[in-house]
C-alpha positions as CSV (number, residue, x, y, z in Angstrom):
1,X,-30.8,9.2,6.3
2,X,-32.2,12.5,7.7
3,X,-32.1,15.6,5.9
4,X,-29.5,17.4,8.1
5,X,-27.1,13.9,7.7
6,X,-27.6,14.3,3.4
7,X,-26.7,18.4,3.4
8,X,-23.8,17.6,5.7
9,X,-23.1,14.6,3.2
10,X,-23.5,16.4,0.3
11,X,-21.2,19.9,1.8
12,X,-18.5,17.5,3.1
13,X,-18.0,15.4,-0.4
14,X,-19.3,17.4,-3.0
15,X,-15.7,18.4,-3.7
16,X,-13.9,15.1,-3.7
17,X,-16.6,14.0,-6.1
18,X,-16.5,16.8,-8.3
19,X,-12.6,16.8,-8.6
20,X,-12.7,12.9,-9.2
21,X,-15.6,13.7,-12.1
22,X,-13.9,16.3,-13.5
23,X,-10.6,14.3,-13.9
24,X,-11.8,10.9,-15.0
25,X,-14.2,12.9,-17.6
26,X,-12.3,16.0,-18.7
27,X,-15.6,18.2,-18.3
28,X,-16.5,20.2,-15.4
29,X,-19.6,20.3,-17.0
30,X,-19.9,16.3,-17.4
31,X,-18.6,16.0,-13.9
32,X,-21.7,18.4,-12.2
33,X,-23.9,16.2,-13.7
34,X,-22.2,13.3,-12.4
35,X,-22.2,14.4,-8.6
36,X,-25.6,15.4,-8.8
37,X,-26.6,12.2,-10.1
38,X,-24.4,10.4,-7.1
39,X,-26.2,12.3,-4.9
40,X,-29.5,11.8,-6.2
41,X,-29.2,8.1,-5.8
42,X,-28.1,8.7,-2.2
43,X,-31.2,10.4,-1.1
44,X,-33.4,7.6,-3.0
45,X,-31.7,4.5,-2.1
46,X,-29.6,5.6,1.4
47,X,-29.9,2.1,2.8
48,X,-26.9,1.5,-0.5
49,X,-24.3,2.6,1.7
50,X,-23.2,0.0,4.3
51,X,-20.9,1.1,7.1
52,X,-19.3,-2.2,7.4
53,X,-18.3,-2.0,3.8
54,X,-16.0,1.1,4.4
55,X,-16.4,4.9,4.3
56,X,-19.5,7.1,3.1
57,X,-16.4,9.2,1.0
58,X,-15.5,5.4,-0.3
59,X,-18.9,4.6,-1.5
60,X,-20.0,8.1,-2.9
61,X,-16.4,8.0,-5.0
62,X,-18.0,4.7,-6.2
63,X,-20.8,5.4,-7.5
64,X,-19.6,8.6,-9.2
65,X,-16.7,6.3,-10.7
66,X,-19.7,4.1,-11.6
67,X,-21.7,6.6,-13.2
68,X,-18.1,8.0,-14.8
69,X,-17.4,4.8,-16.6
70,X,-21.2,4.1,-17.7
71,X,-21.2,7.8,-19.4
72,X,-18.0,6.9,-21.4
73,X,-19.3,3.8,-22.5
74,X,-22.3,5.4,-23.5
75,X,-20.4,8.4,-25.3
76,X,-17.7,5.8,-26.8
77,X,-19.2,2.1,-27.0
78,X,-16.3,1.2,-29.3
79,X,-13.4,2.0,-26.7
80,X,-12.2,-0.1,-24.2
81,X,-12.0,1.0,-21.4
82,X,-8.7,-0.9,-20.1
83,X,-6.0,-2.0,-22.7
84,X,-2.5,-2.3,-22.4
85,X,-1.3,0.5,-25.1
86,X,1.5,2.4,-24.8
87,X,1.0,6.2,-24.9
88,X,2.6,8.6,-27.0
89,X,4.9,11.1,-25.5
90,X,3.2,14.5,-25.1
91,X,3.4,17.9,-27.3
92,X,4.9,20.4,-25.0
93,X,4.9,23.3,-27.1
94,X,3.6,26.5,-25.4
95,X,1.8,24.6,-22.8
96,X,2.0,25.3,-18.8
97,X,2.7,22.0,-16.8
98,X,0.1,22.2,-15.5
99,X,-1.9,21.3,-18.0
100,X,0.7,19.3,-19.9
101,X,0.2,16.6,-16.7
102,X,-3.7,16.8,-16.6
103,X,-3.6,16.1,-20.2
104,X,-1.6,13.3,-19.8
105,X,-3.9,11.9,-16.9
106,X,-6.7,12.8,-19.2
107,X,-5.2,10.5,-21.8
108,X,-5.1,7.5,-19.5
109,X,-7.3,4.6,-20.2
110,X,-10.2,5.4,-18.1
111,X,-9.3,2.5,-15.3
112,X,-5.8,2.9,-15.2
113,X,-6.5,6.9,-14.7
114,X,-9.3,6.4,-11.9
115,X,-6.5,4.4,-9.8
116,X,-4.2,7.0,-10.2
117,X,-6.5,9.7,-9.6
118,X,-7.7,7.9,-6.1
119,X,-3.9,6.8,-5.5
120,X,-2.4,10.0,-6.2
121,X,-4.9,13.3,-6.1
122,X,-7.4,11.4,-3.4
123,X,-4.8,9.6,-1.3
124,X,-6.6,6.3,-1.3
125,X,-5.1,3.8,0.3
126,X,-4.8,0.7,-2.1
127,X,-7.2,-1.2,-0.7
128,X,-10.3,1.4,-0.4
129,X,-9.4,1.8,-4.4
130,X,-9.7,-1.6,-4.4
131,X,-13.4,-1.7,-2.6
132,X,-14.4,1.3,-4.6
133,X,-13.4,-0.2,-7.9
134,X,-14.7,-3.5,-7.6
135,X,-11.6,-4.9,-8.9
136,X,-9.0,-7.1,-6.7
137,X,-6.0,-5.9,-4.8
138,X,-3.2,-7.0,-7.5
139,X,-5.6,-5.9,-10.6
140,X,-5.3,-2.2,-8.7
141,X,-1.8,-2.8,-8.5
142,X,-1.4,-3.3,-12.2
143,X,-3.3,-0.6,-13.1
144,X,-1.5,1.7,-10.7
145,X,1.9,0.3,-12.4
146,X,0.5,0.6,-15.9
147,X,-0.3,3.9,-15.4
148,X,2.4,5.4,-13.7
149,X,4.3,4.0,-16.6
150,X,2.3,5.4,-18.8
151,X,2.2,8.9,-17.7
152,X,6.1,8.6,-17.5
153,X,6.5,8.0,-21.4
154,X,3.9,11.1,-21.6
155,X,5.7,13.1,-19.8
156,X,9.0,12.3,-21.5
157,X,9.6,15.2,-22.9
158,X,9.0,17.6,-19.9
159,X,11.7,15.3,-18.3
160,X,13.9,15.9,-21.5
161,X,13.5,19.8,-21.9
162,X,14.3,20.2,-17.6
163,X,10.8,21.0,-16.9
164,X,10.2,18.1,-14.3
165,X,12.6,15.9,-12.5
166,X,12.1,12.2,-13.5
């Protein structure tokens, strides 16, 4: 990889990654560091990304999901990182919904929220979430479903009080 291909890389992602980061961690602090990292590991190991295997936006989005879900398991060895709970509905007192929702998806299970993040914020089709999750079509489909039915007992009460249409 030449040094004009990596800045044009690096200026053409470096947002995707950093919004991805940023939602599966909660930090935008966490998430600079995460995108740095990504890139990093680009420039020292460029023969990684394989064309055949999909898209360079596919395989950066991987290894910053990578990176995401090693840091929580560093920060939290005792969590799972996938389980089947149900979530709790969410307070909604004196909180934009803005931020009522990016709790919510913040509250996710870290694999159900990275599918939903690349499903629904990204645009991913299922199967690049899929490649870039290392997990098989129906398993992304479960954790898509899970999700979504999570977030939709979180967001009960916005649905409830008129502030979103369920």
């Amino acid at each position: 990889m030449t040094d004009a291909e990596f800045r044009e890389a690096y200026g053409r992602h470096k947002d995707v990654l950093y919004r991805f980061a940023t939602r599966m961690t909660g930090s935008g602090a966490v998430a600079e560091d995460l995108v740095h990292d990504c890139f990093v590991a680009l420039l020292n190991n460029p023969e990684a990304y394989d064309k055949q295997r999909g898209s360079l936006r596919s395989f950066l989005i991987g290894v910053t999901r990578n990176l995401a879900l090693k840091r929580l398991r560093s920060e939290r060895p005792w969590d799972e990182l996938d389980n089947d709970l149900v979530s709790e509905p969410c307070d909604t007192d004196g909180k934009e919904r803005a931020e009522i929702v990016a709790g919510s998806v913040a509250a996710l299970p870290p694999l159900q929220r990275e599918v939903l993040i690349l499903a629904e914020y990204e645009e991913l089709s299922l199967d690049e979430i899929s490649r870039i999750v290392g997990a098989e079509l129906a398993a992304v489909k479960s954790r898509l479903h899970r999700a979504r039915e999570n977030l939709r007992r979180m967001l009960a009460p916005l649905v409830e009080k008129g502030i979103i249409h369920g």
